[in-house]
C-alpha positions as CSV (number, residue, x, y, z in Angstrom):
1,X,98.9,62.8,27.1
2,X,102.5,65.0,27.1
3,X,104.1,64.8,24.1
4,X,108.1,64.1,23.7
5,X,109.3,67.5,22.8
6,X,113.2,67.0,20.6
7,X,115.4,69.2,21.9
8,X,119.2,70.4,20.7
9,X,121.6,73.4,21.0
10,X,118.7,76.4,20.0
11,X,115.7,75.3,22.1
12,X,117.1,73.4,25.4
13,X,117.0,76.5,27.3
14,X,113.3,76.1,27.5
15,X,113.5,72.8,29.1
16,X,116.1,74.0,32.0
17,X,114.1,76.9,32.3
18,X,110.6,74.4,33.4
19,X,109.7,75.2,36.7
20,X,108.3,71.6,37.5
21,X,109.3,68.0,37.4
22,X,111.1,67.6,33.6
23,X,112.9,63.9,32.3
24,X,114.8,63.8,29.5
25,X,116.5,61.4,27.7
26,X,119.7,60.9,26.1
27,X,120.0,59.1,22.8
28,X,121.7,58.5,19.7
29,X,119.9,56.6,16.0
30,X,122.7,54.1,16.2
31,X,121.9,53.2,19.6
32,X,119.8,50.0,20.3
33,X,118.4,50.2,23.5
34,X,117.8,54.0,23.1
35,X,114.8,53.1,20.7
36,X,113.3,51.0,23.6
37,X,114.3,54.4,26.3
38,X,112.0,56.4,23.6
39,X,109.3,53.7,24.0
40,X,109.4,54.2,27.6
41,X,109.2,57.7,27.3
42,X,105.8,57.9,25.7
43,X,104.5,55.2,28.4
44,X,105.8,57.5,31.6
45,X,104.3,60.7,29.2
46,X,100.7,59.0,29.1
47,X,100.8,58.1,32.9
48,X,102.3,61.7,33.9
49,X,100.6,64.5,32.6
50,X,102.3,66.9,35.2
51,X,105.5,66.1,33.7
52,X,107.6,67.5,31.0
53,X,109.4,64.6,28.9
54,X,111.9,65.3,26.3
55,X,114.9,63.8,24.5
56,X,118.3,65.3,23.0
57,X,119.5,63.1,20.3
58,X,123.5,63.5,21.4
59,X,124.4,63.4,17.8
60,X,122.9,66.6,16.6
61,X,123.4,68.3,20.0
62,X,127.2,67.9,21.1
63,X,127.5,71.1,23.1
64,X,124.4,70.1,25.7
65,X,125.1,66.9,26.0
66,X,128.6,67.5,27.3
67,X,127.5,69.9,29.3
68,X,125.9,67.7,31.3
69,X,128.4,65.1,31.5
70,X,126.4,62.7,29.2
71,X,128.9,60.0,28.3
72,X,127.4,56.6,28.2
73,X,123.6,55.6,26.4
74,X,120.9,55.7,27.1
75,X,120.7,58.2,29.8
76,X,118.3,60.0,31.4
77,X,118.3,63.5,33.4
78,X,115.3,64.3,35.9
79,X,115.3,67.5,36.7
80,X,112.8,69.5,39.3
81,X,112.8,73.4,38.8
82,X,115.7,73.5,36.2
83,X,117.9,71.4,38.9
84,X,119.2,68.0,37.9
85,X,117.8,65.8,40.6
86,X,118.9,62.5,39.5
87,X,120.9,60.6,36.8
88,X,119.9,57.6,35.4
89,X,122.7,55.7,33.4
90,X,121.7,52.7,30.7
91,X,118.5,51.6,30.1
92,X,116.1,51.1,33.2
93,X,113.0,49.5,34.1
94,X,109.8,51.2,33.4
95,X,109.1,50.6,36.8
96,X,112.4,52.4,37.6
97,X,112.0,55.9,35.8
98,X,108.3,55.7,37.2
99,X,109.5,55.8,40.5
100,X,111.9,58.0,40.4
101,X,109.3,60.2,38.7
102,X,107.2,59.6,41.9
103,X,109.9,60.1,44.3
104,X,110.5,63.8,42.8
105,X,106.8,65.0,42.5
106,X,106.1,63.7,46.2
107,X,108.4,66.4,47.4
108,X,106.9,69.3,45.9
């Protein structure tokens, strides 16, 4: 199973530098349906081995999560070779992320 690696300001360069299919996900502590976006997380993680999964609590890490624009919760970013791919706003289906996740490693 892939872990959930935390990210913020010193170590998200190593999650735009991943060279394969990467999701990430947008939180904050006060937010409720971010706690059920984490749960969803570690589901997609056990299912997807190939994939890199990680979260940015938007509290602690201001500067990246403007940077990409992140102004709503939850949110998820999938990225494919350190390219955003495709923006997910407000809590989603499992189903949902899954195929997205699908979608993205189909056209490798």
């Amino acid at each position: 199973m892939t872990s959930i690696v935390e990210y913020n300001e010193d170590n998200f360069s190593d999650f735009e530098r991943y060279e394969g299919v990467a999701m990430i996900g947008f939180y904050a502590p006060w937010c409720e349906s971010c706690g059920l976006l984490n749960l969803r997380l570690q589901q997609l993680a056990a299912q997807f081995d190939d994939v890199k999964f990680g979260q940015v609590n938007v509290d602690q890490a201001p500067i990246v999560t403007l940077r990409y624009n992140v102004y709503g919760l939850p949110t998820v970013l999938l990225f494919k070779s350190g390219v955003i791919i495709e923006r997910i706003a407000g809590l989603q289906s499992l189903a949902r992320y899954a195929k997205a996740i699908r979608t993205a490693l189909a056209g490798e």
